[in-house]
C-alpha positions in Angstrom: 0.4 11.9 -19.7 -1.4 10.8 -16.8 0.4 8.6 -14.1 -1.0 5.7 -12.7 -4.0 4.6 -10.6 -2.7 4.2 -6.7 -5.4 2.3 -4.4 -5.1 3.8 -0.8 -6.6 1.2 1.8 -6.6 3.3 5.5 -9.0 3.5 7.7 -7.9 7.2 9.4 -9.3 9.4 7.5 -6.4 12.3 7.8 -4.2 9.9 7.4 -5.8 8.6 3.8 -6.4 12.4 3.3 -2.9 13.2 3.6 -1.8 10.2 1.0 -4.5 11.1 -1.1 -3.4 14.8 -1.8 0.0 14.4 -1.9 -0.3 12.0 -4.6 -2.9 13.8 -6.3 -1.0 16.8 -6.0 1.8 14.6 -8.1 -0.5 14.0 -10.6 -1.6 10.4 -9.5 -4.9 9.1 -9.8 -6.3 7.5 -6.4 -9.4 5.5 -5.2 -9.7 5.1 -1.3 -11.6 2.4 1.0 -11.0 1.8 4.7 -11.0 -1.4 4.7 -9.3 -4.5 3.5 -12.0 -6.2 2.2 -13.5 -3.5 -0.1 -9.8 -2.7 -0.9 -9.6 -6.4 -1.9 -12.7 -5.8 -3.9 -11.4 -2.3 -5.6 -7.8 -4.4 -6.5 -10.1 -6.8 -8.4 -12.0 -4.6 -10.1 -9.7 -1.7 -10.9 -6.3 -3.2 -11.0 -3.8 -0.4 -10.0 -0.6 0.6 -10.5 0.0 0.1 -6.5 -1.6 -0.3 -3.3 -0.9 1.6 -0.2 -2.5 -0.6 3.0 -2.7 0.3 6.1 -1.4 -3.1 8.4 -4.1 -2.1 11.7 -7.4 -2.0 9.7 -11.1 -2.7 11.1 -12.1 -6.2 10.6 -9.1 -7.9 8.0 -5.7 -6.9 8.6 -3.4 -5.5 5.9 -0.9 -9.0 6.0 -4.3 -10.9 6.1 -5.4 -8.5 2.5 -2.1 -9.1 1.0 -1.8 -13.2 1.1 -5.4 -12.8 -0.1 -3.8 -10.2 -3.4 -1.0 -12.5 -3.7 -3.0 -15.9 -3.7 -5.1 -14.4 -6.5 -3.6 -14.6 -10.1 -5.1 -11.1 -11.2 -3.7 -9.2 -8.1 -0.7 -11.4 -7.3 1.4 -8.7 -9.2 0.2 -5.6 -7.8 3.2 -4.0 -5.4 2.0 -3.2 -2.3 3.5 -1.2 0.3 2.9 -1.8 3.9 2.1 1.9 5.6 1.7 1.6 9.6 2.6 3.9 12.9 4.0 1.1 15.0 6.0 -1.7 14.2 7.2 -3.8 17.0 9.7 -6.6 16.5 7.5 -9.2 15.7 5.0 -7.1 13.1 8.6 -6.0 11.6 8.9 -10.1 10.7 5.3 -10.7 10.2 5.5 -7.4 7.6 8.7 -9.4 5.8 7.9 -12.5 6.0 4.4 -11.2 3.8 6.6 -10.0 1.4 5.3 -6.2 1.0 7.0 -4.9 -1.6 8.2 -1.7 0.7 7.6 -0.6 4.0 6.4 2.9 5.1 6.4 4.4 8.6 3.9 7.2 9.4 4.6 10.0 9.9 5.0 9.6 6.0 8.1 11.2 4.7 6.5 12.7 1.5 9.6 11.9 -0.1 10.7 8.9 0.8 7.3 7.4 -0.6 7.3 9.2 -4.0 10.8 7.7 -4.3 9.6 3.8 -3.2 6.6 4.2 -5.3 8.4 5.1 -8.5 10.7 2.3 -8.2 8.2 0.1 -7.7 6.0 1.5 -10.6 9.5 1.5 -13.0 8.8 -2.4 -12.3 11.5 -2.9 -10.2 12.3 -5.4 -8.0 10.6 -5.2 -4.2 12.4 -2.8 -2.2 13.7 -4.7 1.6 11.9 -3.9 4.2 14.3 -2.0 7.1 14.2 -2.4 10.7 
């Protein structure tokens, strides 16, 4: 059985690399983009399981792609789990207050995101975004 499609939405390449193998490597299937709007595009198109977005992205930011996903009945459902290097304060609110479904701090702890994407995959409620 073949687990679900994950939609990885980074614009550093090692970075996406990184997420990309692991999951693989966990038997996930993944599509990539760099950027938000094609992102936005793929979410429409190929409706995964679950996005991983980058917040800092070239051109649209990941809050500004997620109110876009959420304001769209065919996306609005999709969990999506904020993945960033810095978080300051104030992005910590703006990240909650967007209503991610997770948070994700890179360096990513392999398996701290296997565990917050298979509860969010099992359907589950959105996990609260810590300090």
């Amino acid at each position: 059985m073949r687990k679900p499609l994950i939609l990885i939405v980074e614009d550093d390449e090692k970075s996406r690399r990184l997420l990309r193998d692991v999951l693989r490597v966990k038997g996930y299937e993944t599509v990539e983009t760099e950027s938000a709007e094609e992102g936005l595009e793929m979410a429409r198109a190929l409706n995964p399981a679950l996005i991983l977005m980058d917040i800092r992205l070239p051109g649209m930011s990941g809050l500004d792609a997620l109110a876009v996903l959420r304001a769209q009945t065919q996306t609005r459902t999709i969990p999506v789990v904020a993945v960033t290097a810095s978080l300051m304060s104030q992005q910590h609110g703006n990240v909650v207050a967007a209503e991610f479904d997770a948070l994700q701090r890179k360096p990513i702890c392999v398996s701290d995101l296997l565990i917050t994407m298979e509860h969010l995959l099992q359907n589950k409620p959105h996990l609260p975004v810590a300090p």
